[in-house]
C-alpha positions in Angstrom: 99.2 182.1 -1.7 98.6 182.7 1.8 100.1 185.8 3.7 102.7 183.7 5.3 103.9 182.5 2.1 104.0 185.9 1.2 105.9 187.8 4.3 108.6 184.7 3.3 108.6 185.5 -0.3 109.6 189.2 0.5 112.2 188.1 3.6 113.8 185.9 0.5 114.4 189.1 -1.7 115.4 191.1 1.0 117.6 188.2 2.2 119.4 188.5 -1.5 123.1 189.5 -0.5 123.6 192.8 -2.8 127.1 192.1 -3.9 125.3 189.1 -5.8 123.2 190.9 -7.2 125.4 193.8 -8.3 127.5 190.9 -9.7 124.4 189.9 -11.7 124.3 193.7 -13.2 127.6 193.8 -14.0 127.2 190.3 -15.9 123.6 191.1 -17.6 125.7 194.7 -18.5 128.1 192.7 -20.4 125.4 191.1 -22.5 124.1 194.1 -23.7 126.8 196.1 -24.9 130.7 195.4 -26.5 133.3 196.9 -25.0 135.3 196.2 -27.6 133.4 198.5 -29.7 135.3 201.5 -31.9 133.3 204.0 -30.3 134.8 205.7 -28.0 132.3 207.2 -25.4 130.7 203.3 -25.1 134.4 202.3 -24.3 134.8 204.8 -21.9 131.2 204.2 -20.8 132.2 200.7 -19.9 135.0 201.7 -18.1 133.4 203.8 -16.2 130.2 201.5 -15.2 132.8 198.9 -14.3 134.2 200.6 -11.6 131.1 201.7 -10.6 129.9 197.7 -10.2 133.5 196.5 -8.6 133.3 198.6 -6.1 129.8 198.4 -5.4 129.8 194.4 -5.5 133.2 194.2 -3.0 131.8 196.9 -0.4 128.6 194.7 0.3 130.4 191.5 -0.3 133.5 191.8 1.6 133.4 195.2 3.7 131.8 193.8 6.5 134.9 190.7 6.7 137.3 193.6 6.7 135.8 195.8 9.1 135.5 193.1 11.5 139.2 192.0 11.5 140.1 195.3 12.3 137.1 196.0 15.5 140.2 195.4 18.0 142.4 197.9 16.8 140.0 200.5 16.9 138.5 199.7 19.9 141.8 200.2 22.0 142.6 203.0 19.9 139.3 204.2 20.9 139.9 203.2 25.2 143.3 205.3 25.0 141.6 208.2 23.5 139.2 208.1 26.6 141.8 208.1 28.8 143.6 210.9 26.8 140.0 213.1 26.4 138.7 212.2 30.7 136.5 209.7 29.6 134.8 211.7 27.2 133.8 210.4 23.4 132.3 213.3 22.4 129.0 213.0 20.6 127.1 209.8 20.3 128.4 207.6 17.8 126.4 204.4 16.6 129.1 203.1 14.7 133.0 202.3 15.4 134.2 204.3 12.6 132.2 207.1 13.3 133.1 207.0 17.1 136.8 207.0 15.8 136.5 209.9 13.4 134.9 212.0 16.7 137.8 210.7 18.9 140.2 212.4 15.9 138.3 215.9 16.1 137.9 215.5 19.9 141.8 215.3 20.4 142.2 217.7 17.4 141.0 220.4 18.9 142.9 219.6 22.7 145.2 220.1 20.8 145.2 223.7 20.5 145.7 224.4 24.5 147.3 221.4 26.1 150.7 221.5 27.4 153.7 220.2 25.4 154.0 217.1 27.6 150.4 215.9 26.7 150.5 216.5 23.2 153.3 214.1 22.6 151.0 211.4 23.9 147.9 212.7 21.7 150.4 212.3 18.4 151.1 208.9 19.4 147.5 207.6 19.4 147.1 209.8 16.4 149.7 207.9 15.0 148.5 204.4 15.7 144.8 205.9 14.4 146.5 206.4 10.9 148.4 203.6 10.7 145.2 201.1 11.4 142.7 203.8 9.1 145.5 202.8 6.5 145.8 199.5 6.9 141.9 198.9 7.1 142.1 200.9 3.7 144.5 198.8 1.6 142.5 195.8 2.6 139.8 197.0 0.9 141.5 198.4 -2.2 143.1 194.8 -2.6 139.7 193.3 -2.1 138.2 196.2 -4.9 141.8 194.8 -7.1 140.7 191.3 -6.4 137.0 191.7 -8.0 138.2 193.5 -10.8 141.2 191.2 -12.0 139.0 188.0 -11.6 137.4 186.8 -14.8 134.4 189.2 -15.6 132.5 189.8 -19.1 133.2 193.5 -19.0 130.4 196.3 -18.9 129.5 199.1 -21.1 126.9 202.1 -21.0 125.2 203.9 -24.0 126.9 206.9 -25.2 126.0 210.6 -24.1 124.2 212.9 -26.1 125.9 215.7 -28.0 124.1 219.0 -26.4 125.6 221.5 -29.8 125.2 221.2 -33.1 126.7 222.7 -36.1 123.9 224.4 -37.4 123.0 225.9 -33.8 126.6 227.2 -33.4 126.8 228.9 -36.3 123.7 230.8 -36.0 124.5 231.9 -32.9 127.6 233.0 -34.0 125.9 234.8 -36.8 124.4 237.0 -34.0 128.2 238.9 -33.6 129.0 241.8 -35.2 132.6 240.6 -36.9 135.0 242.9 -38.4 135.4 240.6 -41.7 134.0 237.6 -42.4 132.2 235.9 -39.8 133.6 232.2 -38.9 131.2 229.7 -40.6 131.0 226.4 -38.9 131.9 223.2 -40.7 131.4 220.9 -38.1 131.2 220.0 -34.4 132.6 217.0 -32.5 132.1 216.0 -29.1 135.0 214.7 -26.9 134.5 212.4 -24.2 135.4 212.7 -20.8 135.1 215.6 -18.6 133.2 216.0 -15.6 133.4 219.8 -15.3 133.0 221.3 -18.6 131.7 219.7 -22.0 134.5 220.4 -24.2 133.1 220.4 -28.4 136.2 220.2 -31.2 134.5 223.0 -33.7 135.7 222.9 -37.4 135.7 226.5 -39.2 135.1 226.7 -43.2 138.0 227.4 -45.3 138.5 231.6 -45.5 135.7 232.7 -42.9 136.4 234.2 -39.7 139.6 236.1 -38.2 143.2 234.4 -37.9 142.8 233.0 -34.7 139.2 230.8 -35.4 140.7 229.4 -39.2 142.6 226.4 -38.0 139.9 225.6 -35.9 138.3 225.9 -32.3 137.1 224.7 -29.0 134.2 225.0 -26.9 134.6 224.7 -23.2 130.7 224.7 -21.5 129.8 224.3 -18.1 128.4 221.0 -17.1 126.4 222.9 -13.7 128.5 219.9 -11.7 130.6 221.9 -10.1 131.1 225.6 -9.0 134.0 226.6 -11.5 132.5 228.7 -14.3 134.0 229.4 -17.9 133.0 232.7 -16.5 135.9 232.8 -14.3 138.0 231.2 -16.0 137.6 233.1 -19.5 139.5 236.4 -17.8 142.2 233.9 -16.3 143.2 232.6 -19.7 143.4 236.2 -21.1 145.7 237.4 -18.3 147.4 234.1 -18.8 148.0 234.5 -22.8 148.8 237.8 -22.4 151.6 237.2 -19.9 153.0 234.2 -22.8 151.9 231.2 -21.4 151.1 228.5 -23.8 147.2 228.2 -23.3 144.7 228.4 -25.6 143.8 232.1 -27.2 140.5 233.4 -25.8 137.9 234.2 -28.3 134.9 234.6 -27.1 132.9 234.0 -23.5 129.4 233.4 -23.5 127.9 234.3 -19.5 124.7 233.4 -20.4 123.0 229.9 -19.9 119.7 230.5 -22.2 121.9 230.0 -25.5 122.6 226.2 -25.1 121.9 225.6 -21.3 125.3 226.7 -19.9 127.9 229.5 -20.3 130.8 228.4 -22.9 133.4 230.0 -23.7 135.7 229.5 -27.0 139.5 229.4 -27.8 141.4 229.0 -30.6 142.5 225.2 -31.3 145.5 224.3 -30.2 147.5 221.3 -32.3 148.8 218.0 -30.3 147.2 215.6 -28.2 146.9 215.2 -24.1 150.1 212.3 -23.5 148.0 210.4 -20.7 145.5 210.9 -17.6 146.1 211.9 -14.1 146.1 208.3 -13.0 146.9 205.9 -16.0 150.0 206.9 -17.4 149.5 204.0 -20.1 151.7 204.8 -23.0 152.8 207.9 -21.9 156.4 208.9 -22.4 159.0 210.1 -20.3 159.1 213.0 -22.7 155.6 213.8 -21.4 156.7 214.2 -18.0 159.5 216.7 -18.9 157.0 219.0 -20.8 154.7 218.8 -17.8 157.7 220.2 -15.7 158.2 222.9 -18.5 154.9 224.3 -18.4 154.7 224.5 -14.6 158.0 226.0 -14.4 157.1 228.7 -16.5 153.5 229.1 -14.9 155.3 229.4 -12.1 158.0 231.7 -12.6 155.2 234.3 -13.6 154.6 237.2 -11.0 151.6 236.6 -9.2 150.6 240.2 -9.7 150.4 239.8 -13.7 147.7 237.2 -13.2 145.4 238.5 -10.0 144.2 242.1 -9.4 144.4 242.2 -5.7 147.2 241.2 -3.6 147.2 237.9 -2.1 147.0 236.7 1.7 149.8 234.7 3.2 150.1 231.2 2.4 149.2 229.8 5.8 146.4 232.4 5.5 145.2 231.0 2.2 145.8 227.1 2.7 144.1 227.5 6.1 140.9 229.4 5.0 140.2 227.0 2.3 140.5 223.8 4.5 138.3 225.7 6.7 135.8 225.9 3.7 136.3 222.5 2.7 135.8 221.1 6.2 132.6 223.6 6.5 131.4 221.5 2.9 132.1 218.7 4.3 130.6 218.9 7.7 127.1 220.1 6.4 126.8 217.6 3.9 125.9 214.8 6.3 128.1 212.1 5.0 129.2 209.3 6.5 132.1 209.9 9.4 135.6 209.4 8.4 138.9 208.9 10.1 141.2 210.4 7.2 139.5 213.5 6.3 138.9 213.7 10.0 143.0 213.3 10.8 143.5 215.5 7.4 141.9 218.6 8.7 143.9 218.1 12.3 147.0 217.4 10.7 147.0 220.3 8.0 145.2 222.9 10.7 148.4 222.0 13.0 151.1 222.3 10.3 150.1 224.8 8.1 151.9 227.6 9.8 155.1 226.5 8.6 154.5 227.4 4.9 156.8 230.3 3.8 156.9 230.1 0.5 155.7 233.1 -2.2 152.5 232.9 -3.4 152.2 232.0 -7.3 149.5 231.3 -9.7 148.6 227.4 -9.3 146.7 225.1 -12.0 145.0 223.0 -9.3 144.3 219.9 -11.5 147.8 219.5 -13.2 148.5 216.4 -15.1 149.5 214.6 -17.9 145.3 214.9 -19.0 146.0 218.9 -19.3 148.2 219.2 -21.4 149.2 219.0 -25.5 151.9 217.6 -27.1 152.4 218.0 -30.9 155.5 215.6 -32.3 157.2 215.8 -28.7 156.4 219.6 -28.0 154.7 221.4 -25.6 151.5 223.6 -27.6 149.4 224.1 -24.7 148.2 223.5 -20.8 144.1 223.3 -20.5 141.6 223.5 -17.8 142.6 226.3 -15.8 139.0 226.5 -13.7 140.7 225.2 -10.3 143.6 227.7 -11.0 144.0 229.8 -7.5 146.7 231.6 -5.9 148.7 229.1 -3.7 152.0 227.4 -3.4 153.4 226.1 -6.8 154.1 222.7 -4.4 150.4 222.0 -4.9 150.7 221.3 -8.5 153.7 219.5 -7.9 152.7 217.2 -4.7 149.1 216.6 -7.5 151.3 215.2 -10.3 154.1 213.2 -8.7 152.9 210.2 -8.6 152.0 210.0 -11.9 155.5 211.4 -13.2 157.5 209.2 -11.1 155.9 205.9 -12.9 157.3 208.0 -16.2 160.8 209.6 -15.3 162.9 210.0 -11.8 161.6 212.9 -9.8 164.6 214.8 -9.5 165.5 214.3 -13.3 161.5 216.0 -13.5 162.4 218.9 -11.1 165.4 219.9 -12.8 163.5 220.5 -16.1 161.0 222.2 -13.7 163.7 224.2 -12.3 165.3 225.1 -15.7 162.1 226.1 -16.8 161.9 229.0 -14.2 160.1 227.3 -11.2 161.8 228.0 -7.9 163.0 225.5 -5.1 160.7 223.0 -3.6 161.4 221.4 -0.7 160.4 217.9 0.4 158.8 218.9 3.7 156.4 221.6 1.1 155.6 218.1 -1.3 154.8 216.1 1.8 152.5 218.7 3.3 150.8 219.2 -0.7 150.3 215.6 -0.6 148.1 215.8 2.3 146.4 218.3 1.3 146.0 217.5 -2.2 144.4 214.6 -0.8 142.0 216.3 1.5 141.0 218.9 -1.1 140.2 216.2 -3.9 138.3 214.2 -1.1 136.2 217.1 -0.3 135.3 218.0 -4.3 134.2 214.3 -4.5 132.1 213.8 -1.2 130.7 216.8 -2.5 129.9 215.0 -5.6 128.6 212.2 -3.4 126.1 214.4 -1.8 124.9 216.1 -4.9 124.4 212.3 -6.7 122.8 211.3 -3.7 120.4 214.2 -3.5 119.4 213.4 -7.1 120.9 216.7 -8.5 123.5 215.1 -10.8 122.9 212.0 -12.6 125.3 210.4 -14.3 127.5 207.7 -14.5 131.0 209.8 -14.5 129.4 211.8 -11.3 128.2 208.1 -10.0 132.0 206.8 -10.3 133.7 209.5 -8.6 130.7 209.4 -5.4 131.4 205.6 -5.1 135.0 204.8 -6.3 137.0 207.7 -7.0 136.2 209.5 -3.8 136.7 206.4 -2.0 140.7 206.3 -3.7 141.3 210.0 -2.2 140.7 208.8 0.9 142.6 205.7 0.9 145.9 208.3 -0.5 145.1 210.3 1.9 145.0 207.7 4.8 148.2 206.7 3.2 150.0 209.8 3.6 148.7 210.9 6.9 150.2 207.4 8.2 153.8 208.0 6.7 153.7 212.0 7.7 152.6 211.0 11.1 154.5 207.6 11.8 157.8 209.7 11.0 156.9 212.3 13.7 156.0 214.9 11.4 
């Protein structure tokens, strides 16, 4: 072959459109593994690699169709922000939607000096920003919805390993000094899911070990994908059971990552089942909702000085130091511009004074997935490593859309209220809806980073750099558009 033949051999596989070939994957994926299967983690494996492929294939197959039909818009959006800004673009940009995201931060920040009569005229363009960064959004999600409906074979992945064994558990357990008879392992299970912490259902012989580990127990381990420890967490849930909220009883922490890799810690089981996701409410009851407003309202109620040893800031204080944080994260991590984490941080940064509200105890990631029901009753609310002191709105603004597919808000916030939560009022839920969209949009570029980077590797982490951080954004471009469009 000569070298010709060659140079148009290789222009031919570089000329191979990637959505094609990602469709391929997802096709030759099907082939080699059943979704249909009764194991669970290859269900959820396929799930998971599914979304992965979908939105893979419809970014390089139909992204660029998309982005074109909506060059105009930001182009003049882009002219009247030189003529608000003197001409001025800010730092070079060698792509449209990173010229827009500078525009955003360029009239951000004029904002903080400029008269009255000015900043009007920024808010409108700021407007019009959202409302195409929105619109340019859905088009892709119904493009993403599109791929996904249309006849495919399915995927699937091979199932995780299971990092703990029975045998290894209870010898390490045999290294405590108990006042009785030591707990004697029976048996450890694996449940799937989780991205933060491996979570292992432990079962305890018959007559060993205190009370509290008979019926059963769980081990929580850090997964080293995120910065929330079982180390912090362990002295939250003690503070926490102690004050008679319905978590888990602590039993044991394990700091050290030389015993199985990471720190664990280990609670007493708790009986029930988690009702539904934070997303897919599928087969979830309205009863569900109700105890998800029962256990805020009581976490709520609860006197932030039972649960934290120093004091906290203000609320504006608070909210605005960690979107300072999260924008800091975000900045270094050299990811690609964006026009709705850019408009979140100007938005929040500009309204975040007007939060009044008393600090509380917050869960950070509350849902239908984090909490247990047993035969209609609340036994439990899990996962308290994003816990923080904030406004109880958060958790609120974070479950709302998936309790309004279930019951009628107010119908939820009067079981909320009845349960000891205070007032919330709808300009706090709007304002938590932004944020909680910025905040979860800044965990999963950070996500994004770290996959690209190499230092995670897996298909969950894989899912939420490509597809599920890609959703935060689109909420978020969602609510800046209605916030902003309604002069708020």
């Amino acid at each position: 072959m000569s070298l010709a033949a060659d140079r148009s051999a290789w222009a031919k596989t570089r000329a191979l459109p990637k959505g094609r070939a990602l469709q391929l994957v997802r096709q030759a994926a099907t082939g080699v593994y059943d979704p249909d299967t009764a194991n669970a983690e290859r269900r959820r494996m396929a799930m998971r690699l599914d979304q992965a492929l979908v939105r893979l294939i419809t970014t390089e197959s139909r992204l660029p169709q998309i982005e074109a039909e909506f060059s105009a818009r930001h182009e003049a959006n882009l002219g009247r922000a030189r003529n608000l800004l003197g001409g001025v673009d800010g730092p070079d940009a060698p792509t449209a939607g990173e010229a827009v995201s500078n525009a955003v931060r360029s009239l951000g920040e004029s904002l903080r000096d400029c008269p009255e009569t000015e900043s009007a005229g920024i808010w409108n363009l700021l407007r019009d920003i959202a409302a195409t960064d929105k619109a340019g959004r859905q088009a892709l999600e119904q493009a993403i919805a599109e791929t996904r409906d249309a006849p495919h074979p399915g995927a699937a992945n091979t199932p995780a390993g299971t990092p703990l064994d029975a045998a290894a558990l209870d010898a390490y357990l045999g290294t405590w000094v108990w006042d009785g008879p030591r707990p004697k392992v029976a048996g450890v299970e694996a449940l799937v899911g989780g991205q933060s912490k491996s979570t292992f259902l432990v079962d305890i012989e018959p007559g060993s070990g205190p009370a509290g580990w008979r019926d059963g127990v769980v081990v929580r381990m850090d997964t080293g994908n995120f910065d929330f420890s079982v180390t912090e967490e362990y002295p939250l849930l003690e503070r926490l059971f102690e004050a008679g909220i319905s978590v888990p009883e602590p039993l044991l922490l394990e700091p050290r990552g030389d015993v199985f890799g990471q720190p664990f810690l280990i609670t007493r089981r708790l009986a029930g089942a988690a009702p539904g996701m934070l997303i897919d409410t599928a087969g979830a009851t309205p009863e569900a909702a109700l105890a998800l407003a029962e256990a805020l309202g009581r976490l709520h109620s609860v006197p932030v000085a039972d649960l934290v040893d120093s004091p906290p800031a203000d609320l504006p204080e608070i909210v605005e130091a960690a979107r300072a944080n999260y924008e800091q994260s975000w900045r270094s991590s050299s990811l690609p511009p964006s026009v709705a984490v850019e408009l979140g941080h100007v938005w929040i940064r500009e309204n975040v004074h007007k939060l009044t509200a008393k600090p509380c105890l917050v869960h950070g990631d509350a849902g239908l997935h984090n909490i247990l029901l047993d035969e209609g009753q609340l036994t439990g609310m899990l996962d308290w490593e994003f816990a923080h002191v904030g406004d109880p709105a958060e958790d609120l603004a974070y479950c709302r859309p998936a309790v309004e597919r279930l019951v009628p808000w107010e119908q939820f916030m009067e079981r909320y209220r009845d349960s000891g939560g205070p007032e919330i009022s709808a300009d706090r839920l709007a304002f938590f809806g932004v944020w909680c969209q910025l905040k979860n949009s800044a965990l999963a570029a950070g996500v994004l980073r770290d996959v690209a980077a190499g230092k995670i590797n897996n298909i969950d982490m894989l899912v939420t750099a490509i597809d599920t951080h890609a959703r935060f954004e689109a909420m978020l471009s969602q609510h800046l558009d209605a916030l902003i469009s309604a002069g708020h």
